[in-house]
C-alpha positions as CSV (number, residue, x, y, z in Angstrom):
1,X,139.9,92.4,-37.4
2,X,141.2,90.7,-40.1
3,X,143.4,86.8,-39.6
4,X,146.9,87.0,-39.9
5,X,148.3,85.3,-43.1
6,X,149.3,81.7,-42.3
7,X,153.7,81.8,-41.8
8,X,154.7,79.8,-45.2
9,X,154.9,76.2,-45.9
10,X,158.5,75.7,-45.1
11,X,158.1,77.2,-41.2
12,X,155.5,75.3,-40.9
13,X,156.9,72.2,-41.0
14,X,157.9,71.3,-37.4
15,X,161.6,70.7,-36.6
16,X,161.6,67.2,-35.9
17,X,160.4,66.2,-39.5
18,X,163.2,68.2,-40.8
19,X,166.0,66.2,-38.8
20,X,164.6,62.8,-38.9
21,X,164.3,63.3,-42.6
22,X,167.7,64.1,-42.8
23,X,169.1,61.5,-40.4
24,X,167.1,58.8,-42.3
25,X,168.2,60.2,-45.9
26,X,171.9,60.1,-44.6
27,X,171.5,56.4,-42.8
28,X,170.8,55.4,-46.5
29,X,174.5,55.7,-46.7
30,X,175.5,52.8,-45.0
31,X,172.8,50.4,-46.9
32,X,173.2,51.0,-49.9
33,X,177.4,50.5,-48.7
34,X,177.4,47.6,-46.8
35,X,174.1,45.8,-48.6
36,X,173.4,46.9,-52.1
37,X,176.6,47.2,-53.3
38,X,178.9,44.7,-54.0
39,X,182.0,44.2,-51.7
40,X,185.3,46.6,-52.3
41,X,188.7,46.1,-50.8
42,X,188.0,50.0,-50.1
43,X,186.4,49.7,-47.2
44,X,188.0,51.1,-43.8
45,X,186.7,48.2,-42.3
46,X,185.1,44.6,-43.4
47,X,181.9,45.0,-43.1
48,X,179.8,42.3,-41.8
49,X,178.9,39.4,-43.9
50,X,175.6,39.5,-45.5
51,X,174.9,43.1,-44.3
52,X,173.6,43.8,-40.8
53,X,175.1,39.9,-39.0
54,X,174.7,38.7,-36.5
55,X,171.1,39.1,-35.3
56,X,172.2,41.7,-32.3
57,X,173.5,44.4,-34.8
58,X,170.0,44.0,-36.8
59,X,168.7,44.6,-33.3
60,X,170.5,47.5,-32.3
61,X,170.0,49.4,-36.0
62,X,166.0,48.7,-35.2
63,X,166.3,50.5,-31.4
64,X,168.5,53.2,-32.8
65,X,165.9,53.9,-35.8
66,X,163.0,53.8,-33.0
67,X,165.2,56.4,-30.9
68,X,165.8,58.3,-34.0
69,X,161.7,58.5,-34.6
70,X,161.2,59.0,-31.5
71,X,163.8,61.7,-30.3
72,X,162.4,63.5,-33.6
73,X,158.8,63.4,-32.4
74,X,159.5,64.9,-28.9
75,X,162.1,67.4,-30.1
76,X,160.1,70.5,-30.0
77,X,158.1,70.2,-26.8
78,X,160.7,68.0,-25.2
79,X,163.9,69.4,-26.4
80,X,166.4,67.8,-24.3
81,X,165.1,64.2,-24.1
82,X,164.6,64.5,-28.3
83,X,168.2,65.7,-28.6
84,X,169.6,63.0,-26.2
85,X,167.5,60.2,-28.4
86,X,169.3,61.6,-31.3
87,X,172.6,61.4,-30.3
88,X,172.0,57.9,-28.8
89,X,170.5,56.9,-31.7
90,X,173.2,58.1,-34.0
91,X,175.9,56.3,-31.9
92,X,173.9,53.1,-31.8
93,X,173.5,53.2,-35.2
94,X,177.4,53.2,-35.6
95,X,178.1,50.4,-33.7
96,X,175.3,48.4,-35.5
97,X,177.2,48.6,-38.4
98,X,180.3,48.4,-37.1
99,X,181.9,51.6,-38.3
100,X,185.0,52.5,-37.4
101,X,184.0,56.0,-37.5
102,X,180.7,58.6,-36.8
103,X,179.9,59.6,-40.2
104,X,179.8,63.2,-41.2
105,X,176.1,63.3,-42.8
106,X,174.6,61.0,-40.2
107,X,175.5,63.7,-37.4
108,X,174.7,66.5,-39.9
109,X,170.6,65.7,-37.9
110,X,172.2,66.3,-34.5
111,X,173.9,69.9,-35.5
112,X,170.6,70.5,-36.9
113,X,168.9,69.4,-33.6
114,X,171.5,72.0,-31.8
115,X,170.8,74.6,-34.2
116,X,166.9,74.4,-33.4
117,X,167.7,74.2,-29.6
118,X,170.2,76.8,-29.4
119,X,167.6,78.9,-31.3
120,X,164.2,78.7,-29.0
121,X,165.9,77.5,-25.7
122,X,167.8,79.2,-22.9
123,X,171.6,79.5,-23.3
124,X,171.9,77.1,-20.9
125,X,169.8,74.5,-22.3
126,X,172.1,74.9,-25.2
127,X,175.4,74.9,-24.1
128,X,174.4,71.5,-22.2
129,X,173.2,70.0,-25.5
130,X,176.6,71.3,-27.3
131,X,178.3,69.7,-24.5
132,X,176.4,66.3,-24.8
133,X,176.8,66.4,-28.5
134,X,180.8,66.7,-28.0
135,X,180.8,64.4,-25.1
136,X,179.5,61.8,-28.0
137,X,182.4,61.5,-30.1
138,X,185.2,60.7,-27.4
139,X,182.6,58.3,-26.1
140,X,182.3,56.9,-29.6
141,X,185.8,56.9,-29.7
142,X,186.1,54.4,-26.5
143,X,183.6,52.4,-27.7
144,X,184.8,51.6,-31.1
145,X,188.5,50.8,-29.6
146,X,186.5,49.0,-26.8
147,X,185.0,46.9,-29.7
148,X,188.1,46.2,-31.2
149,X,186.5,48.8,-34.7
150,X,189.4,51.6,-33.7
151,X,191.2,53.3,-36.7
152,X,192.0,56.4,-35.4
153,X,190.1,60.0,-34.7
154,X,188.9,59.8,-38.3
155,X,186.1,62.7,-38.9
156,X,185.8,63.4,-35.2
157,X,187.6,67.2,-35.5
158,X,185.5,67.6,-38.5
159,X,182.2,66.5,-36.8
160,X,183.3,68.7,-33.8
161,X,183.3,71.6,-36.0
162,X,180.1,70.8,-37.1
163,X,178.5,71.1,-33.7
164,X,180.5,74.7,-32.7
165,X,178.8,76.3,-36.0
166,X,175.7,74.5,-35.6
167,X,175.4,76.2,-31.8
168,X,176.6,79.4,-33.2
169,X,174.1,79.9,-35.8
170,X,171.4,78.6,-33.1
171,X,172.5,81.5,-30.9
172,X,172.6,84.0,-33.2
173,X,169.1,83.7,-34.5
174,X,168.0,83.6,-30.9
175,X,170.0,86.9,-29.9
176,X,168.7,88.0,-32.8
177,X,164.7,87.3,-32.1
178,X,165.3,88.4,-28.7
179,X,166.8,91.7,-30.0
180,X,164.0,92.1,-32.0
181,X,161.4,91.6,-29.5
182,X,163.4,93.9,-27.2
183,X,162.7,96.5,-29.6
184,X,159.2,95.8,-30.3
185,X,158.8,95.8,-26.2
186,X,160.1,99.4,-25.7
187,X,158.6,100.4,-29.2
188,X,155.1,99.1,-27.9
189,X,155.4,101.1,-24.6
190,X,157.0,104.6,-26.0
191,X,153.5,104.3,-28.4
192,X,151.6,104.1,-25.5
193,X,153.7,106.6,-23.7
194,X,153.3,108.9,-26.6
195,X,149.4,108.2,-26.7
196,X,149.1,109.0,-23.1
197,X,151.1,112.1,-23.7
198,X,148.6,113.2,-27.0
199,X,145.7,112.4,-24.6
200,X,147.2,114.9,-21.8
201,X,147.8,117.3,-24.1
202,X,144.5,117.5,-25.3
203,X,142.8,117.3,-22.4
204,X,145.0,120.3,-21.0
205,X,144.3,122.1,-24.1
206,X,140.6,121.4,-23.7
207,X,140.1,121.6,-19.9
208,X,142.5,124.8,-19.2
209,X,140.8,127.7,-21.5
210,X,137.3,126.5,-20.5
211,X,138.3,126.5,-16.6
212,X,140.1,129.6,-16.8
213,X,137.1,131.4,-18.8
214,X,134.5,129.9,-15.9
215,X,136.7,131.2,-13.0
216,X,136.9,134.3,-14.5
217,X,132.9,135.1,-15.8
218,X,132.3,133.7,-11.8
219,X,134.7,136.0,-9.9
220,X,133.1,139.0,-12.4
221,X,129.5,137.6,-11.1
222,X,130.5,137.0,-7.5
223,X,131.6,141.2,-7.5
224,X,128.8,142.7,-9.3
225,X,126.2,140.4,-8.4
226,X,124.6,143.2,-5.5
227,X,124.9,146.2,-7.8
228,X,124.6,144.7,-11.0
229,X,122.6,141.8,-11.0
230,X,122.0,141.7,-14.9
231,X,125.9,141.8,-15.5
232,X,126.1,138.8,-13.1
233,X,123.6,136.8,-14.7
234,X,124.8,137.3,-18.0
235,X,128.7,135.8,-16.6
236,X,126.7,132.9,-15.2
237,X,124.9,131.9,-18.1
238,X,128.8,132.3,-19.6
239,X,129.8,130.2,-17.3
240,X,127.0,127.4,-17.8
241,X,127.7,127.6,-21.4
242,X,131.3,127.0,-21.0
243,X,130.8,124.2,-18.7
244,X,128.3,122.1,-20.9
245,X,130.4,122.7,-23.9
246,X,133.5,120.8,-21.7
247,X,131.3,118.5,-20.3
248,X,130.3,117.5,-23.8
249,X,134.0,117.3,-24.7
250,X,135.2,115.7,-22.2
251,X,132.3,113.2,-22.7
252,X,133.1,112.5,-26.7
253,X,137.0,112.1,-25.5
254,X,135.7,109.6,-23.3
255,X,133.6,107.8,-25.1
256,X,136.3,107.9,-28.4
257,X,138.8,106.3,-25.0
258,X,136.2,103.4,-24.4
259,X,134.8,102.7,-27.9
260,X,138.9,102.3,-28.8
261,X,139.8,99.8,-25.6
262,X,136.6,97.8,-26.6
263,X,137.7,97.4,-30.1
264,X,141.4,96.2,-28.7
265,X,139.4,93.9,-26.5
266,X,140.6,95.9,-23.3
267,X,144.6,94.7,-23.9
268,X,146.1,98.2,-24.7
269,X,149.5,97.4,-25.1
270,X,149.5,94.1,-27.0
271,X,147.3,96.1,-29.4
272,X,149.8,99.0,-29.8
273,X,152.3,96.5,-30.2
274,X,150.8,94.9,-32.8
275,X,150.0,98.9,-34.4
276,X,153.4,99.0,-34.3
277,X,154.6,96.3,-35.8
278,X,152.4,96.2,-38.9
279,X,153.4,100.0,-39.5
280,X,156.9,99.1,-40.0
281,X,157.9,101.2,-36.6
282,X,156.1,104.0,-36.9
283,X,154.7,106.4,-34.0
284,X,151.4,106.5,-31.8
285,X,151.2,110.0,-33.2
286,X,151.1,108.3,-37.2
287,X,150.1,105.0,-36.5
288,X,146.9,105.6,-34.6
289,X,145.3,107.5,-36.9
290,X,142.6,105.1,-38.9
291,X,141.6,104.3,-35.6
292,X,139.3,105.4,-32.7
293,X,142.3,107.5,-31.7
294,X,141.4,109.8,-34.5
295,X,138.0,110.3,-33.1
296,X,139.9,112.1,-29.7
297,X,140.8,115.3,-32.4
298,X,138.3,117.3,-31.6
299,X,137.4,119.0,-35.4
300,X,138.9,122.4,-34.5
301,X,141.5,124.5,-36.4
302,X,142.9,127.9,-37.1
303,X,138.9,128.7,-38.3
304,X,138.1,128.8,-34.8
305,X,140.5,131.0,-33.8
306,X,137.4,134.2,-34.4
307,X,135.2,132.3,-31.8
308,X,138.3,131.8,-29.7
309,X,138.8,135.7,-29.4
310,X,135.5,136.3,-29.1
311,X,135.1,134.1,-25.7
312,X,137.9,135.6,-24.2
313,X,136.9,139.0,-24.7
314,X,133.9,138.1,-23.4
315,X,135.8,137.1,-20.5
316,X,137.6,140.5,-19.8
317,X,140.7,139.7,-22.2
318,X,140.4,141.8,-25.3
319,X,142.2,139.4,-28.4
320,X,143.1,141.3,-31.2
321,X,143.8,138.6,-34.1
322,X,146.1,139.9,-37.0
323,X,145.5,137.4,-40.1
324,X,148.6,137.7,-42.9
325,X,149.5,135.5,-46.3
326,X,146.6,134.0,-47.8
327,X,144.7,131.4,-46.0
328,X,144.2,128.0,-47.5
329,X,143.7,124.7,-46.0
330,X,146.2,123.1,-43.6
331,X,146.2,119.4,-42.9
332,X,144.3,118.4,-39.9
333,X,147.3,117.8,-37.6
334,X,149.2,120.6,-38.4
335,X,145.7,123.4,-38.2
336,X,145.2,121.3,-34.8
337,X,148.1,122.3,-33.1
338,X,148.4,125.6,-34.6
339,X,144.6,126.4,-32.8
340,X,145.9,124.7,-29.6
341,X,149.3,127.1,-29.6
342,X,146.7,130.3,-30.2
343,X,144.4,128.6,-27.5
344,X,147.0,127.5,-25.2
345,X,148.4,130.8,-25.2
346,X,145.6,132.9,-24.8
347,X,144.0,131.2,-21.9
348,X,147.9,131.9,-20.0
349,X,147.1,135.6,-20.3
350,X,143.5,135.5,-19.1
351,X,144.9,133.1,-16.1
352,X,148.1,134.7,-15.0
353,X,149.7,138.0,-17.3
354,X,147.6,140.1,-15.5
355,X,147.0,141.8,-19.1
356,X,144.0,143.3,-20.3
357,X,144.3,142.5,-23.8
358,X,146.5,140.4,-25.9
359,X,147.7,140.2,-30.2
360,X,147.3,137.0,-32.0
361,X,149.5,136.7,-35.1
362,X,148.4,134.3,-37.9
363,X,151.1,134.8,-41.0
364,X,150.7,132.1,-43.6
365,X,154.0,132.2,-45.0
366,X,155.2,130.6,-48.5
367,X,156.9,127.3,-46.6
368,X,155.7,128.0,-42.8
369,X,152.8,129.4,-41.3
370,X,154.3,131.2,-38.4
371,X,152.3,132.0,-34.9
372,X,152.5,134.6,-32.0
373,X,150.6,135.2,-29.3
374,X,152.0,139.1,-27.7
375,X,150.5,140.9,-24.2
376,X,151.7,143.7,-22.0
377,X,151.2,141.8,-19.1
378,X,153.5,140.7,-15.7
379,X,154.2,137.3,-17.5
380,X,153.6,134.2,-15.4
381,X,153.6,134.3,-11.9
382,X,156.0,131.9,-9.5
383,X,153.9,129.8,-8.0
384,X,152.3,129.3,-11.4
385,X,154.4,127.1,-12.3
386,X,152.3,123.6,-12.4
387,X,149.7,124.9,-14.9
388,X,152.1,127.3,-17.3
389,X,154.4,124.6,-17.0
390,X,152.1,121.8,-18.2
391,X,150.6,124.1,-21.2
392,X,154.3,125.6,-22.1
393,X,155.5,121.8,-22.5
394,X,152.2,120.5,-24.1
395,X,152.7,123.6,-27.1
396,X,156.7,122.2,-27.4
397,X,155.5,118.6,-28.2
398,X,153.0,119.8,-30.3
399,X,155.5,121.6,-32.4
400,X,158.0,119.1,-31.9
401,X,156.4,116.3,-33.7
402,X,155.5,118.6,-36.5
403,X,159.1,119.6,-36.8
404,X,158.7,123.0,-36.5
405,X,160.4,125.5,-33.7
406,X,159.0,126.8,-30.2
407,X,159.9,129.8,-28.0
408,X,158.4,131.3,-25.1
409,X,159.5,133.8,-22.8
410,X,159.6,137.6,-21.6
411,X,159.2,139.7,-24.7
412,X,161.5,142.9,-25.8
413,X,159.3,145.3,-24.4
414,X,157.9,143.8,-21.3
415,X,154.9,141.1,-21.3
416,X,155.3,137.6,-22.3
417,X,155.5,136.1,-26.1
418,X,154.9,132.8,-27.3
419,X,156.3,132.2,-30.9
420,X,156.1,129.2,-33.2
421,X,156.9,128.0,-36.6
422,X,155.2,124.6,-39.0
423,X,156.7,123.9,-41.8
424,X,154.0,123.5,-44.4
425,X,153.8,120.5,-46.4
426,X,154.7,120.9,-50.5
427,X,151.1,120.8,-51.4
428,X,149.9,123.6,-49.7
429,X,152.6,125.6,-50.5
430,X,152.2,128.6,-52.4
431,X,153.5,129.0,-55.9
């Protein structure tokens, strides 16, 4: 199996670096202000004489850059104590310089900060951090007038606003990822669901004729085995034929079942998942193909439909197959479930019409290749329910998935027909 490409450069970077870069870039403001730059009567408030004086705000600019690093570092595997370092960081920072106000850019990092939290955290996580990050400018608000540095709310509404839109975004993206793996979820188990269903199917399909033939050829043995002891042993060697040619089937289906879970490394449904996704959302039915899965499709078709006949007459059931249209290559889903209708169908009339014979209609039609199985029989009995039921809904899905339409029931002049229709794909059909 093949790596997965590496996510690109950009997501790569982790979120910390992102913020601290931007916090530092942004506490260039106030340097290149209050130190570079020569002084202006502009300024909201004196700044201090020679820059960062006395020795204590030099100090507290040094602890709030270490809490700014810091916080940054421990952001993504310690969300809430990186955030709180942030914010403490930013707020110290303002009072080392003896601003009057937070400035906008500088707590541009902690909206950020939110943004990431309110992203990959719980709601809750979030909302406290919003909270905290609100909390903060009130608090700064004290503490300037506290300090004697008060001029007003300044920026605060605007910085306020800042946080609301940061947490916004944040929870959006993460209702949106969590949306998305909601659909993956339930996409991953309806493939699975549909797989198990394509598996039942065919083992019905497989299992039901072969069973119904052996029961058959043995009651035939079991009542002419006295007076006709030739007749007997030619049903039993009927029946041991049948049996080793499900055996073997069952066997390959088996096999195809473990060879597949080996190469998934035994994890079924993080596998289809992963089918799933890098098939842009596609079925078990489509998206399974290339795979082991494939090998379960046993390599019959409508070409087996002669030997088909031929083992239920041998069985007592007289088939009569009625070929119309030209025949021409079908694709190997589509000839698949067409055998399995004609099979399906059949192995009903040996097992509980009561018939002696049945018609098997094969009419390859221009744009559809059209399908009935017709006998004179009692239909299906009550309490035979269970099986017909199974092999009536197995022949629905089949014909579902291909689009085309299903009917089954009593026919016009007593008996039971089963009647299908496949589109045909535009290459095969006829001009």
């Amino acid at each position: 199996m093949s790596a997965s490409p590496p996510p690109p450069l950009l997501k790569r970077v982790p979120p910390g670096l992102w913020v601290g870069l931007m916090w530092f870039v942004a506490a260039l403001g106030p340097l290149v202000e209050y130190v570079l730059m020569p002084p202006r009567p502009a300024y909201a408030h004196p700044p201090p004489r020679q820059g960062l004086d006395p020795l204590s705000s030099r100090v507290l600019l040094g602890i709030a850059f270490a809490m700014i690093l810091t916080g940054s570092a421990r952001l993504r595997r310690r969300a809430a104590l990186g955030f709180g370092l942030l914010l403490t960081g930013t707020v110290s920072s303002t009072v080392a310089w003896h601003q009057n106000q937070i400035p906008l850019t500088q707590y541009l990092a902690v909206d950020v900060a939110l943004c990431y939290i309110a992203a990959t955290r719980p709601r809750r996580t979030s909302l406290i951090a919003a909270a905290a990050a609100l909390a903060a400018l009130p608090f700064s608000l004290l503490l300037r007038t506290g300090l004697g540095e008060h001029d007003g709310v300044g920026s605060d509404p605007y910085i306020a606003l800042t946080v609301a839109i940061g947490w916004l975004v944040g929870n959006s993206i993460r209702q949106s990822r969590v949306h998305t793996q909601e659909l993956h979820a339930r996409a991953a188990a309806q493939a699975v669901t549909d797989e198990r269903l394509r598996i039942a199917r065919e083992m019905h399909d497989t299992v039901a004729h072969s069973i119904g033939i052996i029961a058959l050829q043995a009651g035939a043995a079991a009542r002419v085995i006295e007076t006709q002891p030739d007749r007997a042993r030619e049903a039993m060697l009927t029946v041991e034929k049948t049996g080793r040619e499900t055996l073997a089937g069952l066997r390959r289906m088996l096999g195809a079942l473990r060879q597949a879970d080996r190469e998934a490394g035994g994890v079924l449904g993080q596998d289809t998942a992963r089918t799933f996704a890098l098939t842009g959302g596609r079925t078990a039915e489509a998206a399974a193909e290339p795979a082991a899965a494939a090998s379960l499709r046993p390599a019959v078709g409508l070409a087996d439909v002669e030997r088909l006949a031929a083992t239920t007459t041998a069985a007592g059931v007289r088939v009569e197959v009625r070929w119309q249209g030209r025949r021409r290559p079908l694709p190997p889903d589509l000839d698949l479930a067409a055998f399995r209708i004609v099979q399906e169908s059949a192995t009903n009339v040996v097992r509980h019409s009561g018939a002696d014979s049945c018609r098997v209609s094969v009419d390859y039609g221009d744009d559809e290749l059209a399908i009935e199985v017709r006998d004179r029989g009692k239909g299906p009995a009550p309490d035979a329910g269970h099986d017909t039921g199974y092999g009536l809904v197995g022949m629905r899905e089949r014909i579902a998935l291909l689009h085309g339409d299903f009917t089954a029931g009593p026919g016009t002049d007593g008996g039971f027909r089963v009647a299908a229709r496949l589109p045909l794909p535009a290459d095969t059909r006829t001009r």
